[in-house]
N, C-alpha and C positions, 0 to 999 in steps of 0.2 A: 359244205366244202371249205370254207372259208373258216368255222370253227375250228375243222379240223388240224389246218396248218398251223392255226395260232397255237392250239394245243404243243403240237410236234415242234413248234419254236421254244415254246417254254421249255419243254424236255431238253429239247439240246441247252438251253442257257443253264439248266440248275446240274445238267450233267459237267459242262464246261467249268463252273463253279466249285463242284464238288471234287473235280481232278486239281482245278487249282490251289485248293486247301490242301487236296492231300500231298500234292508234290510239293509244297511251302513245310510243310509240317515232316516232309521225307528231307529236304534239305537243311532243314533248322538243325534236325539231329544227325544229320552227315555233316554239317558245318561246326562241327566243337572241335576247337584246336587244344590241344594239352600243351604249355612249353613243359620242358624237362629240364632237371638239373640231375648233375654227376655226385655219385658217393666218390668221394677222393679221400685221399690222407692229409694231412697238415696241420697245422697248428692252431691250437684255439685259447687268445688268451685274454683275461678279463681284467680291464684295467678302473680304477676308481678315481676321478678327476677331481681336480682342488684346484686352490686361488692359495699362493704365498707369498711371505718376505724373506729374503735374502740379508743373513746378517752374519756379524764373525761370530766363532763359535764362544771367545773369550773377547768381550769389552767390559774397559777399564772408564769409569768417569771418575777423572780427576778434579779432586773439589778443594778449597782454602780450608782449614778451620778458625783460619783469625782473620780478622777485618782490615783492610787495611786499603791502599791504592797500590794498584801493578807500575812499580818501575821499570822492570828490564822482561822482555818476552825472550826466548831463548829458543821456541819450535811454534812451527808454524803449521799450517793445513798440508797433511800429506806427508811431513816428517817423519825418519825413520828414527826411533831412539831407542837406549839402551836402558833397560832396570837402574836407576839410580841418577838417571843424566838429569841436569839441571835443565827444568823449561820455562820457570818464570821466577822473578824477585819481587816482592812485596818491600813499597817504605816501610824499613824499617827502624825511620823515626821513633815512634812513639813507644813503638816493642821495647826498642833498648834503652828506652826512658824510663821503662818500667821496670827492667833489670836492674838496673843504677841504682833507683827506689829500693827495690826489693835487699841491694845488696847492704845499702843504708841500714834498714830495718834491720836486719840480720848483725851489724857490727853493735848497733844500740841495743839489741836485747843479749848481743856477747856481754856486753860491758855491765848489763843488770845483772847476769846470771854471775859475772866473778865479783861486783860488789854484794851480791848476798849470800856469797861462801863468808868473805871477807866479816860480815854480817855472823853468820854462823858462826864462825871461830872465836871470833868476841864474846858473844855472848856464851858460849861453849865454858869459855876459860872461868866466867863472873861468876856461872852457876854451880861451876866448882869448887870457887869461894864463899859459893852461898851467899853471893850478895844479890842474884836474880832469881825469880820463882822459876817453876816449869814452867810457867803459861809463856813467859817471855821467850824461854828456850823455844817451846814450839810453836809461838808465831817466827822465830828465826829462821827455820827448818822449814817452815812452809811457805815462806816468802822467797825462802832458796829455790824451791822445788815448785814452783811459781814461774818464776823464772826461767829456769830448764824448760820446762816447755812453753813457753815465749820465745825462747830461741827454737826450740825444733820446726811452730808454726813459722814463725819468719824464716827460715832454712826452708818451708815448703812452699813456702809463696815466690821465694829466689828459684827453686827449682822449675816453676810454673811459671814463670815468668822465663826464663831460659829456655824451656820448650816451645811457647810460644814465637820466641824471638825463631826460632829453629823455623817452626813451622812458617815462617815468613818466605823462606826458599822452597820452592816448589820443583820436590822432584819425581820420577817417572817412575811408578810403583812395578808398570812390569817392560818388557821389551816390545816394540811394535812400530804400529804405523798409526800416527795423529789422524785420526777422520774427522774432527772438529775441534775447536778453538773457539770461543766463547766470550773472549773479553780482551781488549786493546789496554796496551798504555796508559797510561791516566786515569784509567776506569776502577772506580771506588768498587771494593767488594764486602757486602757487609755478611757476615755468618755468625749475627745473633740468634738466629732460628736456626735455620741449616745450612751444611753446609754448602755454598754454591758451586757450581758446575765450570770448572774452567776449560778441563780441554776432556776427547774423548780418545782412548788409545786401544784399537784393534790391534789384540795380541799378534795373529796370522792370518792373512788373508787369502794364504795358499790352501787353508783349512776353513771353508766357512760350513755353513747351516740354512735351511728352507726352515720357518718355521709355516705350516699350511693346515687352512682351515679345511675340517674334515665333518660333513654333516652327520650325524648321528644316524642317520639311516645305514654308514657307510663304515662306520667303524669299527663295527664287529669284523670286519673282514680285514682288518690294517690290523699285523702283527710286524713285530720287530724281525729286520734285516732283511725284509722285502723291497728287490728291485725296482726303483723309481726312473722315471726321464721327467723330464723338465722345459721347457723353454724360456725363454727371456726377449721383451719386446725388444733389447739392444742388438740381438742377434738375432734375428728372425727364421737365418737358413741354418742355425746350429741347436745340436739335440745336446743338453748335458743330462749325464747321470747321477744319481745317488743312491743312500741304502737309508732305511727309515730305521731312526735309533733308538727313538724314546714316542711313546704317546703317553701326554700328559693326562692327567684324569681330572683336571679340573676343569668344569663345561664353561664355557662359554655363551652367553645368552643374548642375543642381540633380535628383538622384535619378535619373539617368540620364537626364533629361530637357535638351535641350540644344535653347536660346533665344541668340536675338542682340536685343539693343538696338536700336531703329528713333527717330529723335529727330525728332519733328511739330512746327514751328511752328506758332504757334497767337498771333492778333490779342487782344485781350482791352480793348479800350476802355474797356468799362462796369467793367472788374475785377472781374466776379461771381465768373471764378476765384482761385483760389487756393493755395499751393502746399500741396503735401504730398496735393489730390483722387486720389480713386482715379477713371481714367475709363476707359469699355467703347468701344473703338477697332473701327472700319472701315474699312480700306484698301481704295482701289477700284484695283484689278491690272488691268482691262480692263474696256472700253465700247463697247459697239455702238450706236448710235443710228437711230433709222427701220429695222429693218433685218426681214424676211423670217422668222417666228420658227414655228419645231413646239411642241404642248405637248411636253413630256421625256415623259409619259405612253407620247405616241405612239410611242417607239423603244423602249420596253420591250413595247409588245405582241406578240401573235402568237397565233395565233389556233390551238383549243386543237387541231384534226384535223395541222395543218402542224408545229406540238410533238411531236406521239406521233410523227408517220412521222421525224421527225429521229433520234426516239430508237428506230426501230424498226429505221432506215436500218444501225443499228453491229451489227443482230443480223442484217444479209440483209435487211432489209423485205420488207414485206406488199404485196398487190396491195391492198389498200385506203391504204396510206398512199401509194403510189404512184400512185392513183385523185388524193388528194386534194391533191398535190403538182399534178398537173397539171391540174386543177380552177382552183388557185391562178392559172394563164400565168405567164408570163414576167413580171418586176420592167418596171415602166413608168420614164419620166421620167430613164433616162441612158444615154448612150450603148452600142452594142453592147459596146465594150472594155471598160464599167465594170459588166457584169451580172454578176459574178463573185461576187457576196459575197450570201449570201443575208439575215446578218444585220446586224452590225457590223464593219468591215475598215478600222480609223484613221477617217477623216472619212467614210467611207465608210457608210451605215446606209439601214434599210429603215422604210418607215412602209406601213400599210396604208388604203386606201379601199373603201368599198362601192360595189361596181360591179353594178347589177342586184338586191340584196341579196346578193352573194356578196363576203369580204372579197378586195380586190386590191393585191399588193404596189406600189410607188412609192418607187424608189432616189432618197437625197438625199445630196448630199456638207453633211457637217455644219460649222458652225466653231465658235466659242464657247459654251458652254452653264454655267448656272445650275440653282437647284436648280427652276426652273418650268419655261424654257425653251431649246430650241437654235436655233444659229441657221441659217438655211437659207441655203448661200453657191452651190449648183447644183442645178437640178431644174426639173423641168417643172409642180410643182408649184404653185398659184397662191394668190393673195391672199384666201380667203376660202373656200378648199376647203376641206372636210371630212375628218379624219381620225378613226383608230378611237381609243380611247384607254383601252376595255374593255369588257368583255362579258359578261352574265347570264344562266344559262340558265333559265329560270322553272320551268322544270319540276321542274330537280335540285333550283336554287337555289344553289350555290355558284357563287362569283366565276370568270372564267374567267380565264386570265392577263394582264394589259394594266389589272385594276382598281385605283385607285388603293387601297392597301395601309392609307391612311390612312383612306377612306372610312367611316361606319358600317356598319354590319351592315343589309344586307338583311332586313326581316320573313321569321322563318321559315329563313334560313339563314345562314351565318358566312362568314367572310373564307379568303378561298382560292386558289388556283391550279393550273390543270393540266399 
């Protein structure tokens, strides 16, 4: 009698048991939540991010080519000048000591060249008397003609020495604003080697230039007269624009990193810029407008039974994943000849809907895509439909795959996929 009960006890505990498995295992699969996102229309547009400088489109460095010490400065930092205007004076001491020199030389080798006409004519007259040979005549002739050019070189060295004294006033090659100044008063400048650097003159600075580093990953997609914005750490709350004018082809190579130069026109009216800004560049490489858009969400999902028989498929598969494969039907919304791809195949890609509560595939050929959205260019897919975009099991509580990765943590379980 006593066996007996024991017996009849353990049947109800493995019956008890058995119900409790199976209503956990009925709630696990009534507890998968799908979120959903909207097929909408709007805009989808892919911009290419750089690091630049800000400079005028025309700078001028103004340099000495003769040596000398700055007597008189004439413009100063931020000065506006005109083509021609005087900005600095050079002692011109020793320049026009050299003129003087030079004009000496030039009167002494005058005076050689007419005593050896004087010369010539002499002897001219004797050998007509036959009282000198040829040889005398033509040392006379060439001592004339010797002379002649002793004066033209002394005539060149006056003129070089004239220029020089010139180049001692320093004037303003084009019209502008002085952005730098280089050298004070008193300050000796020597330009035996090169010439040195006095001042700097930004032609306009209502008209400047971005010049922005472009990584080479990225510059197939930078073509000229594409739409750029900009910002500037001086202005924080203001967007400026430009249009990309030039890409230079000579790389750039810094630490195995290799950058090309991209050159943005840039309006500047107000002159809030400035040269020398650092600014954070946006090039827009492509633009869809009004157009048929998936969240990106959507093509990363997949739903977590159709994942395991994929990956069950390489060992033989299961009759259960083969259950849930055709569970799934056939991909909706494109033609017979383009059912072929179950996930991603080029433009080619799968998005799922809940049909009945059960997820159901929906082929869409894709075309441009950002980090939100892609854009929908063939499907049957409509403006306002519903797609999956991830899914929660409440029961396990981890993420299933398709959730956004960036999401918070679900109460009670962490971020995940299957």
């Amino acid at each position: 009698m006593k066996k007996s009960k024991i017996y009849w006890i353990v049947i109800v505990a493995l019956l008890i048991i058995f119900a409790g498995g199976y209503f956990l295992l009925s709630n696990s699969k009534k507890g998968l939540q799908y979120n959903l996102g909207k097929i909408d229309r709007g805009d989808i547009v892919i911009n290419i991010s750089a690091t630049g400088t800000l400079n005028a489109v025309t700078t001028v460095q103004v340099g000495s080519q003769v040596s000398g010490t700055i007597a008189k400065l004439y413009a100063d930092f931020n000065s506006v000048v005109k083509e021609g205007q005087l900005l600095a004076q050079l002692d011109p001491t020793f320049l026009q000591a050299s003129v003087n020199e030079q004009r000496a030389n030039v009167d002494r080798a005058r005076a050689q060249v007419n005593e050896s006409k004087r010369n010539v004519d002499r002897t001219t007259q004797l050998f007509s008397k036959s009282l000198i040979s040829q040889v005398d005549l033509d040392a006379a002739i060439t001592a004339d003609e010797s002379s002649q050019a002793g004066l033209k070189q002394a005539e060149a060295s006056l003129q070089r020495a004239e220029v020089n004294l010139k180049y001692a006033t320093i004037l303003a090659p084009i019209s502008g604003v002085v952005i730098s100044r280089n050298v004070d008063v008193g300050q000796t400048v020597a330009a035996s080697l090169q010439a040195p650097t006095l001042f700097s003159i930004a032609n306009d600075l209502k008209k400047m230039q971005v010049e922005a580093s472009v990584d080479e990953a990225d510059i197939g997609s930078v073509k000229v007269d594409q739409p750029v914005t900009f910002r500037v750490d001086a202005y924080p709350d203001n967007q400026f624009e430009g249009k990309v004018s030039q890409i230079r082809l000579s790389p750039i190579i810094s630490q195995n990193v290799v950058t090309y130069n991209v050159i943005i026109d840039v309006d500047n009216p107000e002159e809030k810029l400035m040269p020398g800004m650092t600014a954070t560049v946006s090039i827009e490489v492509a633009r869809r407008d009004n157009v048929l858009r998936v969240p990106l969400q959507a093509l990363r999902f997949t739903p977590a039974e159709i994942e395991q028989s994929a990956d069950e498929k390489k060992s033989g598969g299961t009759q259960e994943g083969k259950n849930a494969l055709m569970a799934a039907g056939p991909p909706q919304g494109m033609p017979n000849g383009e059912q072929k791809s179950s996930g991603g195949n080029g433009n080619r890609n799968r998005v799922w809907t809940l049909v009945k509560g059960r997820p159901t595939p929906v082929m869409i050929m894709k075309g441009i895509q950002n980090a939100k959205y892609a854009e929908i260019t063939k499907s049957d897919i409509k403006e306002g439909d519903e797609v999956i975009i991830g899914a929660i099991d409440t029961a396990s509580k981890p993420a299933v795959q398709g959730q956004n990765p960036f999401a918070p943590r679900m109460p009670g379980g962490g971020r995940g996929g299957h």
